[in-house]
C-alpha positions in Angstrom: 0.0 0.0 0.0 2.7 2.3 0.6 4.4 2.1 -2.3 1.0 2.9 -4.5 0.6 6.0 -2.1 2.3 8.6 -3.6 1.5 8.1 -7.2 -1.7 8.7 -6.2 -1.6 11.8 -3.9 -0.4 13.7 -7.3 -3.2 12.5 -9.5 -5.4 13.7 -7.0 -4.0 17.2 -6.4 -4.0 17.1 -10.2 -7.6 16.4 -10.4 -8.2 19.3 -8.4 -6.4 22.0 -10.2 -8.4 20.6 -13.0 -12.0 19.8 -12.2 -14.8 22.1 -9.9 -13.1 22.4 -6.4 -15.8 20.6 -3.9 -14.3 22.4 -1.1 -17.7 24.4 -0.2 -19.7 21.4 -0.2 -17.6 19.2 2.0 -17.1 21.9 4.6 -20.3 23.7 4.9 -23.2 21.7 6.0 -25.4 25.3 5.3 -23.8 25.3 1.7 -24.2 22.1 0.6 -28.1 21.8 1.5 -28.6 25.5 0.1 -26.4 24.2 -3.3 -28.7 20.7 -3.4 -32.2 23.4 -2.9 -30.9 25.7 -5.8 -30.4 22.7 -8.6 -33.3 20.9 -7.0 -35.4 24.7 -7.8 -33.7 25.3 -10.7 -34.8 22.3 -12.8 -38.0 22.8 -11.8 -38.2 26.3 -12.6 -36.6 25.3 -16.2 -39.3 23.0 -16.8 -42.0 25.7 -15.1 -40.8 27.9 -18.1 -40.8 25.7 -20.7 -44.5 24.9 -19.5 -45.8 28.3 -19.7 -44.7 29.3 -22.9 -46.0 25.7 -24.6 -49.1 26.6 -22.9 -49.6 30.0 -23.6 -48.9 28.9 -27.9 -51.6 26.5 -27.1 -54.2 28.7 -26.1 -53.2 31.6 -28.6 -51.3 29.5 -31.7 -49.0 33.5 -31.7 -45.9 33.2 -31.6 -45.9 36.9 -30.0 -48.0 36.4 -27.7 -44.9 33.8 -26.4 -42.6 36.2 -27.3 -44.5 38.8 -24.4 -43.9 35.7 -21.7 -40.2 37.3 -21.6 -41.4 40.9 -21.4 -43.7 39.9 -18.6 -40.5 38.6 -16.6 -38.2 41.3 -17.5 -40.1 44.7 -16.2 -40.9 43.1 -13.0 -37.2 42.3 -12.4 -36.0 44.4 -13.4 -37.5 47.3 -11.4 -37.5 44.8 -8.4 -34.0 43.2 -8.6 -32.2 47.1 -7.6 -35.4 47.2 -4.6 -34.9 43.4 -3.4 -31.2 43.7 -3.3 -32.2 47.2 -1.0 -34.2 45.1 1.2 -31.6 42.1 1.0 -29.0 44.7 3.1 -31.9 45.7 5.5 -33.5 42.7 7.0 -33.1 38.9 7.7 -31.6 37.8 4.4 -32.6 34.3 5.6 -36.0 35.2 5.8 -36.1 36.9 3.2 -35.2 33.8 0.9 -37.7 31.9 2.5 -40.5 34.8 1.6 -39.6 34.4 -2.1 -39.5 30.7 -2.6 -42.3 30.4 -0.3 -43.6 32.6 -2.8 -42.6 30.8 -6.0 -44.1 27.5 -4.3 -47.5 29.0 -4.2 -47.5 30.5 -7.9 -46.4 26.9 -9.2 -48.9 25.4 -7.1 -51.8 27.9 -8.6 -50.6 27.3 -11.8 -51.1 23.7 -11.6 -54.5 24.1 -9.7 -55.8 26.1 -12.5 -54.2 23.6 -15.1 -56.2 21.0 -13.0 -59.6 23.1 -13.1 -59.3 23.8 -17.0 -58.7 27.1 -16.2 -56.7 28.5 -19.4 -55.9 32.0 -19.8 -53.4 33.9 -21.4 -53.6 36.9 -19.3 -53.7 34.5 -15.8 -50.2 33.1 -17.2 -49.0 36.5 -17.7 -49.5 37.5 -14.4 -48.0 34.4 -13.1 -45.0 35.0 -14.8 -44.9 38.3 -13.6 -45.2 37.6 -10.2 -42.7 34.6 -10.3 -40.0 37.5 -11.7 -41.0 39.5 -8.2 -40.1 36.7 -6.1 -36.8 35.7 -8.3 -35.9 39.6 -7.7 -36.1 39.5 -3.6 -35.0 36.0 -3.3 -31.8 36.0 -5.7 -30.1 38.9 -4.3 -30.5 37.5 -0.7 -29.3 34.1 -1.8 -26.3 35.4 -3.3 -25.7 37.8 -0.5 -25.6 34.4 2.0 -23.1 32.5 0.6 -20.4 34.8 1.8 -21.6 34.4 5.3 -21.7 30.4 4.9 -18.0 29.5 3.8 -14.2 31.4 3.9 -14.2 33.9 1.6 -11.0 31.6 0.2 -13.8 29.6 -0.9 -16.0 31.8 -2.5 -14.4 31.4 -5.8 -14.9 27.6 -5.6 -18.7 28.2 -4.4 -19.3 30.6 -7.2 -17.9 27.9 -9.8 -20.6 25.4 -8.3 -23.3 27.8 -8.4 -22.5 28.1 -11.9 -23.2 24.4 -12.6 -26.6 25.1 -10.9 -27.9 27.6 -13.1 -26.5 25.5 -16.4 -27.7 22.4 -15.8 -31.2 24.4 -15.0 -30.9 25.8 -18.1 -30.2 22.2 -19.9 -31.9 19.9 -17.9 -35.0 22.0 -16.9 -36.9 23.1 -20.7 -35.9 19.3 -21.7 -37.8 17.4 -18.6 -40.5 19.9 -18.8 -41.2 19.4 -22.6 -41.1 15.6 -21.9 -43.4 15.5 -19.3 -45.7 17.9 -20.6 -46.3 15.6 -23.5 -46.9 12.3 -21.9 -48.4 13.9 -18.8 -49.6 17.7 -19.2 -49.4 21.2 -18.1 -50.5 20.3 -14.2 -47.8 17.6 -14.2 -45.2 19.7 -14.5 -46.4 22.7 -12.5 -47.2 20.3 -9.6 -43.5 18.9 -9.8 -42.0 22.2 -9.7 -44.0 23.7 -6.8 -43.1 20.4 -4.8 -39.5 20.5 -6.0 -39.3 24.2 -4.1 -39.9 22.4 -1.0 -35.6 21.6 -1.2 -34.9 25.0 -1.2 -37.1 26.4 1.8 -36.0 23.4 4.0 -32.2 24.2 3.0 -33.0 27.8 4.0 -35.3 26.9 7.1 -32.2 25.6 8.1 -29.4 28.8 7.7 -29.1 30.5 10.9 -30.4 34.2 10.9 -28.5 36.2 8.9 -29.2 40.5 9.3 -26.8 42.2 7.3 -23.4 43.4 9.1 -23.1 46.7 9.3 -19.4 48.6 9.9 -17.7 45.0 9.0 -14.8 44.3 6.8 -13.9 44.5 2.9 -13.7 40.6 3.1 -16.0 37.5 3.1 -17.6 36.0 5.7 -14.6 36.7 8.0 -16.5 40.8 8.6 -17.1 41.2 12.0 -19.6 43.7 12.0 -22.5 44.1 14.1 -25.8 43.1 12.8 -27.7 46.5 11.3 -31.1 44.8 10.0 -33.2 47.8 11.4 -31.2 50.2 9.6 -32.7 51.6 6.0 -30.8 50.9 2.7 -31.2 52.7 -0.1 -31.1 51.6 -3.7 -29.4 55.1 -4.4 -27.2 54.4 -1.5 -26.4 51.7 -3.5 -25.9 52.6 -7.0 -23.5 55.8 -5.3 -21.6 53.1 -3.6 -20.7 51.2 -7.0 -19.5 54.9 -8.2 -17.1 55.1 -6.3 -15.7 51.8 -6.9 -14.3 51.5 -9.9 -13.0 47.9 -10.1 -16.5 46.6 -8.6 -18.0 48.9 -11.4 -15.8 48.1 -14.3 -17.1 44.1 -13.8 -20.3 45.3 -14.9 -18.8 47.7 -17.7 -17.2 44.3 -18.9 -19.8 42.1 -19.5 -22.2 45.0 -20.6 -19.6 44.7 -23.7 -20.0 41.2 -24.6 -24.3 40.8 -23.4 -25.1 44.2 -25.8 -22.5 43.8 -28.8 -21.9 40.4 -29.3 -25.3 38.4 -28.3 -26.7 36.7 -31.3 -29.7 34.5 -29.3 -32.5 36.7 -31.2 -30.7 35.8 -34.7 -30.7 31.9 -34.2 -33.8 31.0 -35.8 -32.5 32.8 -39.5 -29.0 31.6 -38.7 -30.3 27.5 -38.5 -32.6 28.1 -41.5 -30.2 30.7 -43.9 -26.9 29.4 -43.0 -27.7 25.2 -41.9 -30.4 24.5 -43.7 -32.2 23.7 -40.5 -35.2 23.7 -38.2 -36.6 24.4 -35.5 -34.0 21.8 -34.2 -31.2 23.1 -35.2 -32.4 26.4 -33.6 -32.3 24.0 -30.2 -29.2 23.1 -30.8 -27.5 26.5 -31.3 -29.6 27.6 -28.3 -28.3 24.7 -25.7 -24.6 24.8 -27.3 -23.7 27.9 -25.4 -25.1 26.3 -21.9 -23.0 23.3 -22.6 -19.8 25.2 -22.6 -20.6 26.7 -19.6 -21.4 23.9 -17.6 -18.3 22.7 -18.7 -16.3 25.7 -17.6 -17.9 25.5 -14.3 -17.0 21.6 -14.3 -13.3 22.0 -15.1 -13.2 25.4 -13.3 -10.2 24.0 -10.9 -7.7 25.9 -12.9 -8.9 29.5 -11.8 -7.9 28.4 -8.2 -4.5 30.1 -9.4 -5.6 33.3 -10.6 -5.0 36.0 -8.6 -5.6 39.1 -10.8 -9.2 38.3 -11.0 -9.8 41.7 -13.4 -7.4 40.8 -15.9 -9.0 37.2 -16.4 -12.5 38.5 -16.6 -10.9 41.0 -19.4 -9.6 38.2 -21.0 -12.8 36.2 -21.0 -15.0 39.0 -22.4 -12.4 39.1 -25.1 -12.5 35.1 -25.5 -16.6 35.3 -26.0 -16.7 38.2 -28.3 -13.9 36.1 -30.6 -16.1 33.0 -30.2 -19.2 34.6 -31.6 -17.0 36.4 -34.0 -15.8 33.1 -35.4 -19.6 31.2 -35.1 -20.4 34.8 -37.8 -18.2 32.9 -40.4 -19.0 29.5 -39.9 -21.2 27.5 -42.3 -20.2 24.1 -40.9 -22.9 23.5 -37.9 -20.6 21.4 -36.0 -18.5 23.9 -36.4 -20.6 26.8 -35.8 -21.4 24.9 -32.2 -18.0 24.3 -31.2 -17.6 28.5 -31.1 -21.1 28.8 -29.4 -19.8 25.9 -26.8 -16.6 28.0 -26.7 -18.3 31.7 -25.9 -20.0 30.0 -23.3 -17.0 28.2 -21.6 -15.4 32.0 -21.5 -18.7 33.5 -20.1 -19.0 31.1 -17.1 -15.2 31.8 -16.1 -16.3 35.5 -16.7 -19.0 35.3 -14.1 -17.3 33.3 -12.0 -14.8 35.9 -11.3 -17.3 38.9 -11.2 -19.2 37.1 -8.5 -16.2 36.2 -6.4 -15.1 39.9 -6.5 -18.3 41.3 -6.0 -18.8 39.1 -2.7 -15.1 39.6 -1.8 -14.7 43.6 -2.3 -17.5 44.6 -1.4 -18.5 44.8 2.7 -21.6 42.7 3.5 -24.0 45.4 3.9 -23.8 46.4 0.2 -23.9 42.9 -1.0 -27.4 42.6 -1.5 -28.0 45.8 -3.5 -24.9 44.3 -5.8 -26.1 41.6 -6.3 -29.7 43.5 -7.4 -27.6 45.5 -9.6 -26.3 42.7 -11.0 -29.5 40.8 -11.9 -30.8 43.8 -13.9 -27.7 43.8 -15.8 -27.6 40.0 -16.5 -31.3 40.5 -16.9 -31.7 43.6 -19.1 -28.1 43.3 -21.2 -29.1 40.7 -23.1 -32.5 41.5 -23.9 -30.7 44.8 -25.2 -28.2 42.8 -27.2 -31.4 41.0 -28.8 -32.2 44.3 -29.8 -29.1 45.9 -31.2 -28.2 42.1 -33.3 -31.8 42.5 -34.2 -31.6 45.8 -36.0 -28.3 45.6 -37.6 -29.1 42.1 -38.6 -32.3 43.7 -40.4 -30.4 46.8 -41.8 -27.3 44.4 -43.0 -27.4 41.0 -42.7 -27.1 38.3 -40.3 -23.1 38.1 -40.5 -22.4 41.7 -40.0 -24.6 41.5 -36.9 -22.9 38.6 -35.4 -18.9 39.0 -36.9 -19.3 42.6 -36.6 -20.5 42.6 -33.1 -17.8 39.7 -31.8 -15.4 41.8 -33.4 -16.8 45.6 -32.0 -16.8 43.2 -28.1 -13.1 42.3 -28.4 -12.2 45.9 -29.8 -14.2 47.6 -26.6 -12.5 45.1 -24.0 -8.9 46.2 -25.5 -9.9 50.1 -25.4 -11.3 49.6 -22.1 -8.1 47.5 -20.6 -6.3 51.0 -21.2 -8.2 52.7 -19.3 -9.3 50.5 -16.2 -5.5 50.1 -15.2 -7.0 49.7 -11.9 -9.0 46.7 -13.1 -5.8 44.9 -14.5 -3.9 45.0 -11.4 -6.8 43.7 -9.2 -5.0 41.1 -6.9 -7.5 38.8 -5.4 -5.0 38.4 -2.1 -5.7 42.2 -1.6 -9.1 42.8 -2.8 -10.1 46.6 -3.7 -13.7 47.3 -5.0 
């Protein structure tokens, strides 16, 4: 046995500068139920989705009247992710987190009473939907704004990398279950499984301790010894004059504002699989789930970042990597090809986000977390919804290629202007964090 021990001790350090770090889960009892909840809630609000908008093309046979599904979802958070990220940094984020998924629960649950009553209508989905984005918006900042407070903020890099692999395989696994079960089983089925499946995240967050936001703490992680301020008022202006002043905390949003607004071709994948593939609607699944494959790959074999310090310059780096990914998917005609780039943009936006979460929960001191992270989800939320837009427009006024090449190419271009002037940025040293 001893002489079989230390060929193995490498392979297994190896493994781990290689593959997700596990760290979080294995020390943090807290973590690892709230990280089991949030896949457990994710697939089941991926199906949920998937549900709502087969449903609403059932009652209506529009197309738009789908398409308004997403609008319904983006005004609400929207305007409620900068107030639930205020309220995250003012009372029990714990409860909190239980208020919104307790709150998703119930809309799942009335979605598949109504299902089970016959009750269709279009307008009764819309307001669903809308209300499920309210809850999303007070829940997610206080979620995010936890996970600082569970594990070392050494750690936090490792926990974002995992959350990561929550959202993806949401994303994959979630539309996919819910389309199958819908068809051998129906709309109830699938609401009634997603309302129970919220029952993982409220008993992982009926666990947490309390957690009021610290007030007068440190810079760092969960290591701020602050005293607890949840009485105190926080302001979403507060807030947004907060991330003014810090200019490496604000140039991670600059960053990816780049790559979601000039280089997102989502809104062009339907003429792309038919003009350029010869597809269907298909191949439009396919160019829609290759980007989510690469990043739950990046968050899979996300060991490597573990050895970046300057946190800034990788994110810079990354931006750069999607907007030559899309670039290159502009000029491909091959579809295995023209995957392999969409696979690649979305291994470089996971590593992106990874590091953007770490030093948003790092940097900044707890009591402004929650309002971040409510900043944050109207950027992630809105960005690409603009970016629809803008590929949309020049795609109509040039053609499909200009849109996407052009706008991989305008991403990179931006990054490289920006790098001169966020010197700051660059130099960010994770070992001495500075918002």
């Amino acid at each position: 046995m001893s002489a079989v021990q230390p060929s193995q001790k490498p392979r297994e350090e190896e493994k781990r500068r290689i593959f997700a770090d596990l760290t979080p889960l294995r020390t943090s009892a807290d973590y690892r139920r709230l990280w089991f909840g949030n896949t457990v809630s994710w697939v089941g609000q991926g199906m949920t989705a998937l549900a709502i908008s087969l449903q609403v093309y059932d009652i209506t046979g529009s197309a738009f009247s789908v398409g308004l599904v997403g609008l319904c979802s983006l005004v609400p958070l929207v305007v409620f992710g900068l107030y639930g990220g205020a309220i995250a940094d003012t009372v029990d984020r714990r409860a909190l987190g239980l208020v919104g998924a307790t709150g998703s629960a119930v809309l799942s649950a009335g979605l598949a009473a109504a299902a089970f009553a016959g009750f269709h209508r279009v307008w009764f989905l819309y307001a669903i939907v809308a209300l499920q984005a309210v809850c999303n918006a007070l829940n997610s900042p206080a979620r995010s704004a936890m996970i600082p407070r569970l594990i070392p903020s050494e750690q936090l890099r490792a926990a974002n990398a995992l959350n990561s692999m929550v959202m993806t395989f949401g994303t994959l696994v979630g539309p996919s279950l819910g389309g199958v079960i819908v068809g051998f089983a129906g709309y109830q089925t699938a609401y009634t499984i997603d309302a129970v499946a919220f029952s993982a995240s409220l008993y992982a967050m009926w666990r947490l301790p309390s957690m009021p936001p610290e007030r007068g703490g440190t810079e760092g992680g969960s290591s701020a010894q602050g005293k607890p301020g949840g009485r105190e008022r926080a302001s979403v202006l507060d807030g947004l004059r907060f991330l003014g002043t810090r200019p490496n905390l604000r140039a991670t949003f600059v960053s990816d504002l780049f790559a979601m607004i000039l280089a997102q071709p989502k809104a062009l994948f339907p003429a792309v699989a038919a003009l350029w593939f010869g597809g269907d609607a298909r191949t439009t699944g396919l160019l829609v789930a290759a980007p989510a494959f690469g990043a739950l790959l990046g968050g899979v074999v996300s060991g490597w970042q573990g050895r970046i310090r300057h946190h800034g310059q990788a994110i810079l780096i990354a931006v750069a990597a999607w907007g030559l990914a899309i670039a290159a998917f502009g000029l491909s005609r091959n579809l295995w090809i023209g995957l392999l780039c969409l696979a690649a943009a979305g291994f470089a936006d996971t590593s992106s986000m990874i590091f953007r979460n770490t030093m948003m929960q790092v940097a900044a001191p707890d009591e402004m977390r929650g309002r971040l992270q409510g900043v944050f989800i109207v950027v992630v939320a809105g960005g690409p919804r603009l970016g629809d837009f803008v590929a949309g427009s020049v795609a109509d006024l040039t053609s499909p290629v200009v849109a996407i090449t052009g706008g991989g190419l305008l991403c990179v271009l931006a990054v490289g202007v920006f790098a001169l002037y966020a010197r700051g940025f660059r130099r960010y040293d994770a070992l001495d964090p500075t918002p």
